[in-house]
KOLMAR-547015 format. One record per residue (C-alpha): residue in three letters; residue number from 1; y, x, z negated. Coordinates in Angstrom, 2 decimals. Layout:
<rs>
<r type="ALA" seq="NUM" Y="Y" X="X" Z="Z"/>
...
</rs>
This chain:
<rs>
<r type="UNK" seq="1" Y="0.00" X="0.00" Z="0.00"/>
<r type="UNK" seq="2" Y="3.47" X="1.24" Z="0.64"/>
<r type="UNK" seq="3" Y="6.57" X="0.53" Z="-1.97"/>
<r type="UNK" seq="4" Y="10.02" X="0.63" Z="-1.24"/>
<r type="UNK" seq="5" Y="12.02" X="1.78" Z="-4.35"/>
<r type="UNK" seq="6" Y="15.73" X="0.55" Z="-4.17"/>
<r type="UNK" seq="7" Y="18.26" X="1.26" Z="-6.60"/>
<r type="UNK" seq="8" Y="19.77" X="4.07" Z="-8.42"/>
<r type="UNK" seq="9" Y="19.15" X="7.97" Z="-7.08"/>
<r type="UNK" seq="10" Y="20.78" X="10.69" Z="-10.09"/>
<r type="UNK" seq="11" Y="20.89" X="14.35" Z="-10.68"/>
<r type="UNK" seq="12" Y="19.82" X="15.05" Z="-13.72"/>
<r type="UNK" seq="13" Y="21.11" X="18.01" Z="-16.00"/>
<r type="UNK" seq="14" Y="19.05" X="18.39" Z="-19.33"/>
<r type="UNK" seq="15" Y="20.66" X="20.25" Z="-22.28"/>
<r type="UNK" seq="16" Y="18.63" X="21.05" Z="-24.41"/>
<r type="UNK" seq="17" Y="18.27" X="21.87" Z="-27.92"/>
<r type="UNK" seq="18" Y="21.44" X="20.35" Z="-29.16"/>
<r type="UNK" seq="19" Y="21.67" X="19.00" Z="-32.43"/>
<r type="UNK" seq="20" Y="23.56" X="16.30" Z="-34.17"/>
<r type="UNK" seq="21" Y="26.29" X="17.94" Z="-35.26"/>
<r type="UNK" seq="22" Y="27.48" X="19.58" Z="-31.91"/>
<r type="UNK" seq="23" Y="31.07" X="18.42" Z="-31.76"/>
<r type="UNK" seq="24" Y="31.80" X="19.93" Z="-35.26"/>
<r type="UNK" seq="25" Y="30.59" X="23.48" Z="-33.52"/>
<r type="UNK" seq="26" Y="32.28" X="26.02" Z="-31.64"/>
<r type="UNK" seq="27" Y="29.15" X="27.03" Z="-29.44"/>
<r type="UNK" seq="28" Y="25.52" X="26.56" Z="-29.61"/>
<r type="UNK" seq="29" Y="22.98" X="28.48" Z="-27.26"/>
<r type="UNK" seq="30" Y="20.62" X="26.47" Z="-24.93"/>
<r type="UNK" seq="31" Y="17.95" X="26.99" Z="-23.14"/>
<r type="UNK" seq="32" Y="18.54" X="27.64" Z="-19.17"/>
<r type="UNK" seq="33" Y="19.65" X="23.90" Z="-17.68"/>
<r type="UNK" seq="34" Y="18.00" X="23.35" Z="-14.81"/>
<r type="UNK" seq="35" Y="18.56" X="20.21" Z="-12.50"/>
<r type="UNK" seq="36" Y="15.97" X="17.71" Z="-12.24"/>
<r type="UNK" seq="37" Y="16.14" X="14.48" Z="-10.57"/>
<r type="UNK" seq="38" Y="16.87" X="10.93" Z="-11.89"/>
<r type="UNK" seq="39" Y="17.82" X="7.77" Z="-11.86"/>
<r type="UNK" seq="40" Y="15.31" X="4.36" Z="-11.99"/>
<r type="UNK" seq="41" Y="14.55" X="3.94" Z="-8.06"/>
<r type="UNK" seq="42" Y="14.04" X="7.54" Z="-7.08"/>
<r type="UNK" seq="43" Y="12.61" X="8.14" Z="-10.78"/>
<r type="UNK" seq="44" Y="9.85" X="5.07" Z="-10.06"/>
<r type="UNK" seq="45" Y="9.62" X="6.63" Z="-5.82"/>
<r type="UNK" seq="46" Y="8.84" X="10.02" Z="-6.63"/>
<r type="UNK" seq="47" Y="6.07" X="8.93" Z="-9.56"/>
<r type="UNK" seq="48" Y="4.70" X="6.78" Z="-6.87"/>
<r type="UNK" seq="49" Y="4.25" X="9.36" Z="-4.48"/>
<r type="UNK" seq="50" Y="2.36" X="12.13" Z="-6.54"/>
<r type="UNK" seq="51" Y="0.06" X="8.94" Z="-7.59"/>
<r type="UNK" seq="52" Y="-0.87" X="8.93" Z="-3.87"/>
<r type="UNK" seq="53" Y="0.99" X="5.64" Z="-2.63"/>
<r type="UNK" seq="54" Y="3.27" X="5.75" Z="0.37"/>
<r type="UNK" seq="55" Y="7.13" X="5.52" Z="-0.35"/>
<r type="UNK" seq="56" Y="10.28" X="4.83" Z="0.86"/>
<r type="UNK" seq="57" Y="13.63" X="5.10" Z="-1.21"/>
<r type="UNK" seq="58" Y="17.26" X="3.38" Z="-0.89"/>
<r type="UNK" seq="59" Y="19.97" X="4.27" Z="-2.33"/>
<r type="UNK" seq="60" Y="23.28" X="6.11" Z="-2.20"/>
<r type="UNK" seq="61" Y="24.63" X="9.40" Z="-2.68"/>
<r type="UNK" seq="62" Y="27.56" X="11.86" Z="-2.12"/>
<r type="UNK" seq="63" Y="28.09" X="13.87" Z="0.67"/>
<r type="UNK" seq="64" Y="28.14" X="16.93" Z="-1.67"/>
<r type="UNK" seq="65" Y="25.25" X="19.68" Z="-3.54"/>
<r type="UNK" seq="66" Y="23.63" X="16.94" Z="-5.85"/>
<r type="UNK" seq="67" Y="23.07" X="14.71" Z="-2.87"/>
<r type="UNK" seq="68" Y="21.14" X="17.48" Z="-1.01"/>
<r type="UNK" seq="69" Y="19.24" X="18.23" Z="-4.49"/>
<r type="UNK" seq="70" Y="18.15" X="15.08" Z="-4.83"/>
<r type="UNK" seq="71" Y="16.85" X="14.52" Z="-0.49"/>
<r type="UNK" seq="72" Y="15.37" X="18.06" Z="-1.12"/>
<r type="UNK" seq="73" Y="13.26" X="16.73" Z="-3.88"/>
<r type="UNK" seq="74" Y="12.14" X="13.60" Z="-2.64"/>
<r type="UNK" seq="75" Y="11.13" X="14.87" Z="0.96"/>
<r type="UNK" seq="76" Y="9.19" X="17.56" Z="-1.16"/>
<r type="UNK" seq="77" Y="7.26" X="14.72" Z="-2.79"/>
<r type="UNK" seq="78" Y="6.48" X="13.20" Z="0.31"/>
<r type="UNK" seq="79" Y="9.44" X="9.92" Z="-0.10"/>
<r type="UNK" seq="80" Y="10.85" X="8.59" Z="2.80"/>
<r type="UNK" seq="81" Y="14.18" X="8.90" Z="3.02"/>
<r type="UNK" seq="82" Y="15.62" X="7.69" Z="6.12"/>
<r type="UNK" seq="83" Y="16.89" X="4.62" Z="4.46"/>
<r type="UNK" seq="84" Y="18.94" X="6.70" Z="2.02"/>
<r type="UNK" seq="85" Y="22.90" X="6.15" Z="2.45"/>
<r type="UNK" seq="86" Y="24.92" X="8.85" Z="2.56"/>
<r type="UNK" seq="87" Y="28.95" X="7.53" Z="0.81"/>
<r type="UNK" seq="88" Y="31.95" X="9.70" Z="2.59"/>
<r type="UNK" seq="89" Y="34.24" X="8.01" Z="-0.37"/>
<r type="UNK" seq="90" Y="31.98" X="8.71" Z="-3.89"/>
<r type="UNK" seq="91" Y="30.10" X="11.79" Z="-5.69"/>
<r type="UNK" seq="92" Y="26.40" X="11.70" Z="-5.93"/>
<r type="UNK" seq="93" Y="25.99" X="10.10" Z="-9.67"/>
<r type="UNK" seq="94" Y="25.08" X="12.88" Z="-11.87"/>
<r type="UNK" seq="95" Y="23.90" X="12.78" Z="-15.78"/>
<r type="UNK" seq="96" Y="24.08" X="15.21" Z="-18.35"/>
<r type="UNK" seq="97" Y="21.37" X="14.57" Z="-20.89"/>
<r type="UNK" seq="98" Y="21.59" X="15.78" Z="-24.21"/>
<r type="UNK" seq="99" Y="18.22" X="15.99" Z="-25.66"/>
<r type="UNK" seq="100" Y="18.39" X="16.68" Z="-29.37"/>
<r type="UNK" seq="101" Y="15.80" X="17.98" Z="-32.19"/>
<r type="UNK" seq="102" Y="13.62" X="14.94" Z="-32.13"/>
<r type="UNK" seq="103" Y="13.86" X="14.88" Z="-28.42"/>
<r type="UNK" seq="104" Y="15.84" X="11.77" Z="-28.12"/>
<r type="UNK" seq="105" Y="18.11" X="11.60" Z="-25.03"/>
<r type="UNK" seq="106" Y="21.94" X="11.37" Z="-25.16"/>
<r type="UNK" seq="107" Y="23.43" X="10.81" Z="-22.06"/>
<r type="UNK" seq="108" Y="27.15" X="11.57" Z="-20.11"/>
<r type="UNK" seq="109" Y="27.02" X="10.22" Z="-17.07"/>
<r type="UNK" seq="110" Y="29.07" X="10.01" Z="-13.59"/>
<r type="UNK" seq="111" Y="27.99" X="6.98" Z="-11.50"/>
<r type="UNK" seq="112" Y="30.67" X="5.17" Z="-10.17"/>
<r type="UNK" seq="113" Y="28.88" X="5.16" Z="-7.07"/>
<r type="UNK" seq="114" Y="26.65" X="2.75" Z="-8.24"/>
<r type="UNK" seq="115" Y="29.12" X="-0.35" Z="-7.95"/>
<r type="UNK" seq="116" Y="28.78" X="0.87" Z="-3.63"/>
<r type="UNK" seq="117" Y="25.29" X="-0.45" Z="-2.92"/>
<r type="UNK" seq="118" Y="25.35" X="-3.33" Z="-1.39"/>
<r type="UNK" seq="119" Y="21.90" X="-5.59" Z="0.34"/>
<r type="UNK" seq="120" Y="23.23" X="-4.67" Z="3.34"/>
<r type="UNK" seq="121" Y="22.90" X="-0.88" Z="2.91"/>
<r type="UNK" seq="122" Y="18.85" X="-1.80" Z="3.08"/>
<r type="UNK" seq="123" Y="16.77" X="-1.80" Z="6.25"/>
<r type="UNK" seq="124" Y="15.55" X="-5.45" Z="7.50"/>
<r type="UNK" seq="125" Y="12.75" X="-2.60" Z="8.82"/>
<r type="UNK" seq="126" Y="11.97" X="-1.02" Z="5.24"/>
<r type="UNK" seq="127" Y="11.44" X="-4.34" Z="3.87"/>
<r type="UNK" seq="128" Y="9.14" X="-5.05" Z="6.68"/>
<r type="UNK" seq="129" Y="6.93" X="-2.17" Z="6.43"/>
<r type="UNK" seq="130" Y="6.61" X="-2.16" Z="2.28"/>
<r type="UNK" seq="131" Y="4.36" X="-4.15" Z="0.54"/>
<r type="UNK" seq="132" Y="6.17" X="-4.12" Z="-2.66"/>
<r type="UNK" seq="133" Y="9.86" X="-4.10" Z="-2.89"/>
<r type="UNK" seq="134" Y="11.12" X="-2.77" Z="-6.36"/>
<r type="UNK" seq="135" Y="14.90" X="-2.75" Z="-7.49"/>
<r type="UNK" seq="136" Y="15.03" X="-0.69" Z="-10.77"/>
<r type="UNK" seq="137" Y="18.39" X="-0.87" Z="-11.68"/>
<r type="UNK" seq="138" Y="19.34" X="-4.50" Z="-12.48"/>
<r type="UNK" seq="139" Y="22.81" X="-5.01" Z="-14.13"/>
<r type="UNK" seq="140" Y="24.11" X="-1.52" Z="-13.59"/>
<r type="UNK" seq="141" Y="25.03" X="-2.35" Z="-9.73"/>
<r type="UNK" seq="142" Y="28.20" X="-4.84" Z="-9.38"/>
<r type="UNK" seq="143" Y="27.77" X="-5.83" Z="-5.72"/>
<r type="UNK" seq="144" Y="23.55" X="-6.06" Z="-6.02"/>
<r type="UNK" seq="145" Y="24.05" X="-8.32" Z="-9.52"/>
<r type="UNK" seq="146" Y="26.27" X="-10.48" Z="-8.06"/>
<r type="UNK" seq="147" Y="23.51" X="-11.82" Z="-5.84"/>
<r type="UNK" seq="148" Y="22.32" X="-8.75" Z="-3.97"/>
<r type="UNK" seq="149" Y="19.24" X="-8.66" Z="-5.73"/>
<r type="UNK" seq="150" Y="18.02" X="-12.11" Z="-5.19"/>
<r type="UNK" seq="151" Y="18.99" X="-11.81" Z="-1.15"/>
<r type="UNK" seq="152" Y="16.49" X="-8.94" Z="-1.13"/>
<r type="UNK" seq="153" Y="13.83" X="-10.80" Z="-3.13"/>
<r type="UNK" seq="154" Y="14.03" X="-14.05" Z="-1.34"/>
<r type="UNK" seq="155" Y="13.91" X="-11.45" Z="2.06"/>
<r type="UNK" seq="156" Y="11.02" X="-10.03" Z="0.60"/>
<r type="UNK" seq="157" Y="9.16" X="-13.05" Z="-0.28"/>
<r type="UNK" seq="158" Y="10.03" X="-14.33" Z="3.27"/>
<r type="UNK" seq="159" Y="8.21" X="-11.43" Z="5.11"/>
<r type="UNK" seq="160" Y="5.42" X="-12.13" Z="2.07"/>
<r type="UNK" seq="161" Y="5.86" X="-8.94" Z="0.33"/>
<r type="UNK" seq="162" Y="5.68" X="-8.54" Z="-3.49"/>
<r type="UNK" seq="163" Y="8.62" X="-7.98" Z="-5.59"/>
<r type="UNK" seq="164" Y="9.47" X="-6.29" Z="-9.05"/>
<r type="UNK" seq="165" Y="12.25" X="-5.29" Z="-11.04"/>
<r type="UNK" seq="166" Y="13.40" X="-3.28" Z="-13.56"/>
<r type="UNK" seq="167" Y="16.70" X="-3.18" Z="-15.68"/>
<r type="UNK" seq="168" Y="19.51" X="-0.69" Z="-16.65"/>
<r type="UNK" seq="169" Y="21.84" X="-2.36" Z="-19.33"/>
<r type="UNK" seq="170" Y="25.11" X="-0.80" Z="-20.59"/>
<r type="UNK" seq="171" Y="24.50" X="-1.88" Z="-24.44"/>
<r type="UNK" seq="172" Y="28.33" X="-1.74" Z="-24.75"/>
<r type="UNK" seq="173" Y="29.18" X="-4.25" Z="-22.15"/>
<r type="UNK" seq="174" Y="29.90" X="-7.70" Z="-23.16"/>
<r type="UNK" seq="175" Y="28.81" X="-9.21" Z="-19.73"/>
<r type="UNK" seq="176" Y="26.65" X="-12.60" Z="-19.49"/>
<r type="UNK" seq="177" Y="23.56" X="-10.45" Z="-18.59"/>
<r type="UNK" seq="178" Y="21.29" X="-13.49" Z="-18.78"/>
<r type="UNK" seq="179" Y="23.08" X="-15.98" Z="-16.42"/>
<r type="UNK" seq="180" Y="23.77" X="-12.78" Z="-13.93"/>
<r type="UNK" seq="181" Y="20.48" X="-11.79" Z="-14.05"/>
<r type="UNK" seq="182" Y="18.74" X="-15.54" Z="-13.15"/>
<r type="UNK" seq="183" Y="18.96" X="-16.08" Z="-9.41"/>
<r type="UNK" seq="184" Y="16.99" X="-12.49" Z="-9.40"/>
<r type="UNK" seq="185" Y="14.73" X="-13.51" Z="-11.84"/>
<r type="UNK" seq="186" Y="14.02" X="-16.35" Z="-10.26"/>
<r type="UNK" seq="187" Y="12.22" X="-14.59" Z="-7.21"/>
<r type="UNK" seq="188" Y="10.79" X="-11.49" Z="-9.53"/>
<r type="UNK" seq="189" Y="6.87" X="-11.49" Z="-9.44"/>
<r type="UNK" seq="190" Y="6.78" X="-8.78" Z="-12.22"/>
<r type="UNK" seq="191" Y="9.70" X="-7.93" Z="-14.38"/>
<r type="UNK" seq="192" Y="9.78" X="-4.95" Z="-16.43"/>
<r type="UNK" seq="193" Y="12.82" X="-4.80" Z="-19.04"/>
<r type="UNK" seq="194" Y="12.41" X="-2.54" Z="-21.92"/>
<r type="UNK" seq="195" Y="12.11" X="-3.87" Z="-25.25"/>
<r type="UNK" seq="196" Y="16.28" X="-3.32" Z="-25.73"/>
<r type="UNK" seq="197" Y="17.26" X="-4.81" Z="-22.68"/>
<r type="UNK" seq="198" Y="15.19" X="-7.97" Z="-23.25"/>
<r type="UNK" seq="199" Y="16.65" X="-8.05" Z="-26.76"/>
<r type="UNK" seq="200" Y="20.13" X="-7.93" Z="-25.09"/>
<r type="UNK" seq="201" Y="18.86" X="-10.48" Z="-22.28"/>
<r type="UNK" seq="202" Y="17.25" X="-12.84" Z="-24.54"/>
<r type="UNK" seq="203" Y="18.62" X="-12.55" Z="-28.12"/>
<r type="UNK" seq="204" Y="15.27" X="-13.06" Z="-29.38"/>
<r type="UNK" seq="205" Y="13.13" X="-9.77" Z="-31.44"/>
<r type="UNK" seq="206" Y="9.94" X="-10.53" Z="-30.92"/>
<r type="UNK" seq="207" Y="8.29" X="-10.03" Z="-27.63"/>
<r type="UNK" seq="208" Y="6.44" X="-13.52" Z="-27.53"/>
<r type="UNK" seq="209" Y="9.74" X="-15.44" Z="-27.98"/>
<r type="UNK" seq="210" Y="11.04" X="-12.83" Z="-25.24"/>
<r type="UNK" seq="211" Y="8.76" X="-14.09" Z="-22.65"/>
<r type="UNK" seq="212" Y="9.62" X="-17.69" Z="-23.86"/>
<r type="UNK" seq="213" Y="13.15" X="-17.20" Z="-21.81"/>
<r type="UNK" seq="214" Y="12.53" X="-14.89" Z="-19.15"/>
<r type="UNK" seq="215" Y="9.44" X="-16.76" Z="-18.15"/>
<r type="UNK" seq="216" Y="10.38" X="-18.21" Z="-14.34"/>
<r type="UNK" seq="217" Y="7.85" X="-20.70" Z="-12.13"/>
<r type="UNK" seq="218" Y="7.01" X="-18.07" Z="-9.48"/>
<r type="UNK" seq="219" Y="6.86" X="-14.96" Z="-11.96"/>
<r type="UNK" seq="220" Y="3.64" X="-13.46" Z="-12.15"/>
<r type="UNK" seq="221" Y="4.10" X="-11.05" Z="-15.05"/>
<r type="UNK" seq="222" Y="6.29" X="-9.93" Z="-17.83"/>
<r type="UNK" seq="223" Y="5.66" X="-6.16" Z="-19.08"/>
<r type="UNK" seq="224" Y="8.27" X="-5.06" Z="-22.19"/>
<r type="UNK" seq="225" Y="7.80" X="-1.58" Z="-22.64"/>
<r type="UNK" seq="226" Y="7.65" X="-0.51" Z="-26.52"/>
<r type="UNK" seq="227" Y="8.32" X="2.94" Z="-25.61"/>
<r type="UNK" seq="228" Y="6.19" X="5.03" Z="-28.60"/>
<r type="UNK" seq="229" Y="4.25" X="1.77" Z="-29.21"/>
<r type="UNK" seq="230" Y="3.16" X="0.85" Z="-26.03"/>
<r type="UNK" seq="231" Y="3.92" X="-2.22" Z="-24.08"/>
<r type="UNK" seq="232" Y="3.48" X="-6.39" Z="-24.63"/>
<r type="UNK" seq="233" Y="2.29" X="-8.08" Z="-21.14"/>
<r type="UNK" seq="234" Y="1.83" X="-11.25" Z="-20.51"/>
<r type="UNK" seq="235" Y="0.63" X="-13.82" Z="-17.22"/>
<r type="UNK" seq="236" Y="2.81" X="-16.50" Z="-19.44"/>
<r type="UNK" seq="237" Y="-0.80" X="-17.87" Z="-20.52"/>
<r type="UNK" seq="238" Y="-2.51" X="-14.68" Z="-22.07"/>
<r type="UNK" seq="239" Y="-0.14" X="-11.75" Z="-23.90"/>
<r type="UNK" seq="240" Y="-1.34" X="-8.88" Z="-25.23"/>
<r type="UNK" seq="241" Y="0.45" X="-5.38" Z="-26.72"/>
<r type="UNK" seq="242" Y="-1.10" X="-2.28" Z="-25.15"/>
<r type="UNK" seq="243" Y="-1.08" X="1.04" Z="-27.33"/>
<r type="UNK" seq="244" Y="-0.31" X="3.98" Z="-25.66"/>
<r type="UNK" seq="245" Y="-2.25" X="7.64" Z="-26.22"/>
<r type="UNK" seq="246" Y="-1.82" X="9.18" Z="-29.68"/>
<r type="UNK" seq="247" Y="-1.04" X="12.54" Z="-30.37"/>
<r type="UNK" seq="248" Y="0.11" X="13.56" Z="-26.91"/>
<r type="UNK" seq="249" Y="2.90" X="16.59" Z="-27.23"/>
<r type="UNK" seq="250" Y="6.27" X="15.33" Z="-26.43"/>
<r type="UNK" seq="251" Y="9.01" X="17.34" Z="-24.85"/>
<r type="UNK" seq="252" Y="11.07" X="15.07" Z="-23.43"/>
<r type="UNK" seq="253" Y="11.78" X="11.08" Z="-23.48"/>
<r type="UNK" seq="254" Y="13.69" X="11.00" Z="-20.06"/>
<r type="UNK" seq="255" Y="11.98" X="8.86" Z="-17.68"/>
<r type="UNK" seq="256" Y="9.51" X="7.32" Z="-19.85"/>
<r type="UNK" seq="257" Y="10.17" X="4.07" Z="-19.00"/>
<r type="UNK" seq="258" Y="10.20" X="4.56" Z="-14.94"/>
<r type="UNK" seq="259" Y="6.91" X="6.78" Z="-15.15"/>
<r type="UNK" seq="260" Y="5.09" X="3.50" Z="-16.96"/>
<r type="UNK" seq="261" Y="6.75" X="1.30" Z="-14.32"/>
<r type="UNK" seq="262" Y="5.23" X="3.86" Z="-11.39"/>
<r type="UNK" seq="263" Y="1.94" X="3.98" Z="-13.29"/>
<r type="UNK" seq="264" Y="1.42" X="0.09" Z="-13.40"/>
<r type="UNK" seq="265" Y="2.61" X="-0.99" Z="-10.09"/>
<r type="UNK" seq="266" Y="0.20" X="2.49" Z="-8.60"/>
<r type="UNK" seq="267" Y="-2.68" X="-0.31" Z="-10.93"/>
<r type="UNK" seq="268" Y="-0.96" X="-3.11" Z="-9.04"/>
<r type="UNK" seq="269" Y="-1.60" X="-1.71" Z="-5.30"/>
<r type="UNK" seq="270" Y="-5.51" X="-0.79" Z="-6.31"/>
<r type="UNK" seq="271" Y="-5.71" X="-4.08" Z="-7.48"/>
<r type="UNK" seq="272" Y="-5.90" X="-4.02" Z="-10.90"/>
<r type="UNK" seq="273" Y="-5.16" X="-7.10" Z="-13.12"/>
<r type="UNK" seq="274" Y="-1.47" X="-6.69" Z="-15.19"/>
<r type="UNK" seq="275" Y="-3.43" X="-5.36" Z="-18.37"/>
<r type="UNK" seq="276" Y="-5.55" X="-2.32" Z="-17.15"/>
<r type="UNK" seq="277" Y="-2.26" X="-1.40" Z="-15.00"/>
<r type="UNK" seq="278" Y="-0.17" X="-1.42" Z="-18.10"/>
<r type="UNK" seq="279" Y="-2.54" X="0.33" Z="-19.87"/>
<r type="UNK" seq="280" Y="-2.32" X="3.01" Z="-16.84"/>
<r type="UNK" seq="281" Y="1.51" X="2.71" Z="-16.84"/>
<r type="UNK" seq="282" Y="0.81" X="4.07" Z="-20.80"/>
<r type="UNK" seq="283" Y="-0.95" X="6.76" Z="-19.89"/>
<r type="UNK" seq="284" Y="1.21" X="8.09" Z="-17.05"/>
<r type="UNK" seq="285" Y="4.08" X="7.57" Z="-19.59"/>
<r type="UNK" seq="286" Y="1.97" X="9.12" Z="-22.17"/>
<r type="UNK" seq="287" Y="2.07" X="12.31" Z="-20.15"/>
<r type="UNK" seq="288" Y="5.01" X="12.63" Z="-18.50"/>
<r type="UNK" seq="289" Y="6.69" X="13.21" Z="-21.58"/>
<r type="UNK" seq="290" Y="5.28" X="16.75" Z="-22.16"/>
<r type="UNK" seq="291" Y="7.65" X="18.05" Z="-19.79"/>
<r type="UNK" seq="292" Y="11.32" X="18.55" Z="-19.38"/>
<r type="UNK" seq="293" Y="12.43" X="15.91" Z="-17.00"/>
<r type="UNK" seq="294" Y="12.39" X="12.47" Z="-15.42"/>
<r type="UNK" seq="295" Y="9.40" X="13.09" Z="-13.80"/>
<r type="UNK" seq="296" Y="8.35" X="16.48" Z="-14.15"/>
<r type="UNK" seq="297" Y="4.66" X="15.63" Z="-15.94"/>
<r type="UNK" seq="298" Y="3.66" X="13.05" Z="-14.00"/>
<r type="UNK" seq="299" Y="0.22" X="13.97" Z="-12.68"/>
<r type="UNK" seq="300" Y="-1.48" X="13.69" Z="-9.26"/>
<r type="UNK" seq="301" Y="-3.53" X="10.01" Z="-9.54"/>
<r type="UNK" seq="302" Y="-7.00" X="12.13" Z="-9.33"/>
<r type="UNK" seq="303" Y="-6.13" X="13.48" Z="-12.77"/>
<r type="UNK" seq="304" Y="-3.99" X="10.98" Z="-14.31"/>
<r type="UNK" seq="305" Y="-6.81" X="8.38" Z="-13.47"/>
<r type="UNK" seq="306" Y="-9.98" X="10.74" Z="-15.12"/>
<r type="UNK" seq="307" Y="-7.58" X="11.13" Z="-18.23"/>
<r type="UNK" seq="308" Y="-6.99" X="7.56" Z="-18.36"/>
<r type="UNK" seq="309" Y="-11.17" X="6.49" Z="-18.53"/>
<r type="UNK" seq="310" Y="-11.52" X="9.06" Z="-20.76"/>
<r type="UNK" seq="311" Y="-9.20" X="7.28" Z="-23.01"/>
<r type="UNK" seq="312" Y="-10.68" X="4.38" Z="-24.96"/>
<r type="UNK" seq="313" Y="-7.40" X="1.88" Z="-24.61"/>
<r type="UNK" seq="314" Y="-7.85" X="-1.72" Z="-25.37"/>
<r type="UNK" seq="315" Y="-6.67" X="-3.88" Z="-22.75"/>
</rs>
C-alpha cells in the first residue's frame, strides 16, 4: 500500500543536555547539535518508508539550507517528493529542541510557514495513487483548519482511499479547537490525538469519555496515545489500553508520537485489526526513543516486526 503524508515538514536542532535552570546561567556545554528532521507529516513519511511501505510527502518549505536538508533526507529514505512545495516568500520551519535531564523536550520554534499550505498545494494525482491519505498536523495550519482538511478527506473518500489524522495543538491558544476540528472529523477513518490534545479537544480526562465526543458515524477508530503508558483504542464498541515495552533505554522523546502513528498505520496496510497495530505503533515508539531524533531509531520492519512477537503485549 502506498501513503501520502501531508502536513508539516521541520528541521530539527536538538540541544542537548540542558538543564532547568539554563536562563539563570552564563554558558553551559552541549553535546555537538546536529540537524535531524521533523515535523508530523515528514516525521510519520520517513517512519513509513524504513517500515517498507511506499511514500509520498506534501508539504512546504523555504527556498533556503533547511529546505534542502530536509529533500536530502527524505529522498535518502526512499519518500517521494515531487509533491513537495517549494515557498519563494517563507523560511523552511525550523525547531530548536531543548531536551533536558529527564529527556523531556522543550521546544523554540520558527513555523510561520505553516499558515501557507493550502488543499490546493496537493496533487489531484497523489491522492489518486495513495491508498491512505494522512494529514498530521491538524489545528496548527490556518488555511487547512479552516476547511482544507475536510476537502482532502471528502477527495479522498471520493477516489475510495482511506484517511487518518493526527493533531498539533498550541496549548496556549484559546481557539474553538473542537468546532474547527468537526467537518475533518467528520470524514477521519482513524484519528490519532494524543492524550493532551484530546483533553484540550474534549474537556473530558478519561479516555472512555474522550471517545464519547470525538466518536463520528463514518470513523473507524480512535487511538489516544498515553505516551510512557501506552495507548487506549477503541472501534467505538470494544476499547482497550495497550502497554507499551518496559525497560527500553530512552534518549530522546521527540517523535514519539509520529513513530507510533507510522507503526500502526504500517499494521493498518498488512491488514491488521486497530489493536495488534497499536500494539506495533508501541513498539516502534518503544524504540525510536533510544536515539537522538524524530526518527532516528526507528527500525527497518524485518526487525521492528521480530522484536515486536518476541514481546508478549496484550492486545
Amino acid at each position: 500500500m502506498k501513503v501520502l503524508c501531508v502536513g508539516m515538514m521541520v528541521c530539527d536542532i536538538p540541544l542537548h543536555p540542558v538543564p532547568g535552570n539554563i536562563l539563570k546561567l552564563d554558558s553551559w556545554k552541549i553535546d555537538n547539535p546536529v540537524p535531524t528532521t521533523g515535523g508530523d507529516a515528514l516525521n510519520v513519511a520517513i517512519g513509513l518508508a524504513r517500515l517498507g511501505l511506499e511514500v509520498s510527502l506534501c508539504g512546504r518549505i523555504g527556498q533556503d539550507i533547511n529546505g534542502e536538508f530536509i529533500m536530502d533526507c527524505a529522498k535518502k529514505e526512499g519518500v517521494e517528493v515531487s509533491a513537495v512545495v517549494r515557498d519563494t516568500e517563507y523560511p523552511t520551519a525550523a525547531s530548536y529542541i531543548l531536551i533536558d535531564t529527564l529527556r523531556e523536550r522543550h521546544f523554540l520554534a520558527s513555523n510561520k510557514i505553516f499558515n501557507r499550505l493550502a488543499v490546493e498545494d496537493i496533487p489531484q494525482e497523489s491522492i489518486q495513487e495513495a491508498d491512505i491519505v494522512y494529514f498530521g498536523s491538524a489545528l496548527i495550519m490556518d488555511l487547512m483548519d479552516n476547511g482544507g482538511i475536510e476537502k482532502l478527506f471528502s477527495k479522498a473518500h471520493s477516489l475510495g482511499k482511506i484517511t487518518a489524522m493526527d493533531a498539533a495543538i498550541n496549548s496556549n491558544g484559546q481557539k474553538d479547537y473542537f468546532n474547527i476540528l468537526n467537518g475533518a472529523l467528520n470524514k477521519t477513518d482513524y484519528f490519532l490525538p494524543s492524550y493532551d490534545e484530546a483533553k484540550i479537544l474534549t474537556g473530558e480526562e478519561q479516555p472512555e469519555r474522550m471517545a464519547e465526543k470525538l466518536r463520528r458515524p463514518d470513523m473507524k477508530a480512535l487511538v489516544i496515545k498515553l505516551g510512557k503508558r501506552g495507548c487506549y483504542v477503541t472501534d467505538f464498541i470494544k476499547g482497550s489500553y495497550i502497554s507499551t515495552i518496559e525497560n527500553m533505554p530512552v534518549k530522546d522523546t521527540t517523535g514519539a508520537g509520529d513513530s507510533f502513528v507510522a507503526g500502526f498505520l504500517c499494521g493498518i496496510s498488512n491488514g491488521w485489526d486497530i489493536y495488534k497495530s497499536a500494539a506495533f505503533g508501541n513498539t516502534i515508539a518503544s524504540i525510536n526513543v533510544g536515539a537522538v531524533g524524530a526518527t532516528a531509531g526507528i527500525p527497518d520492519f524485518k526487525s521492528a516486526l521480530a522484536f515486536f512477537e518476541m514481546q508478549n503485549i496484550q492486545y
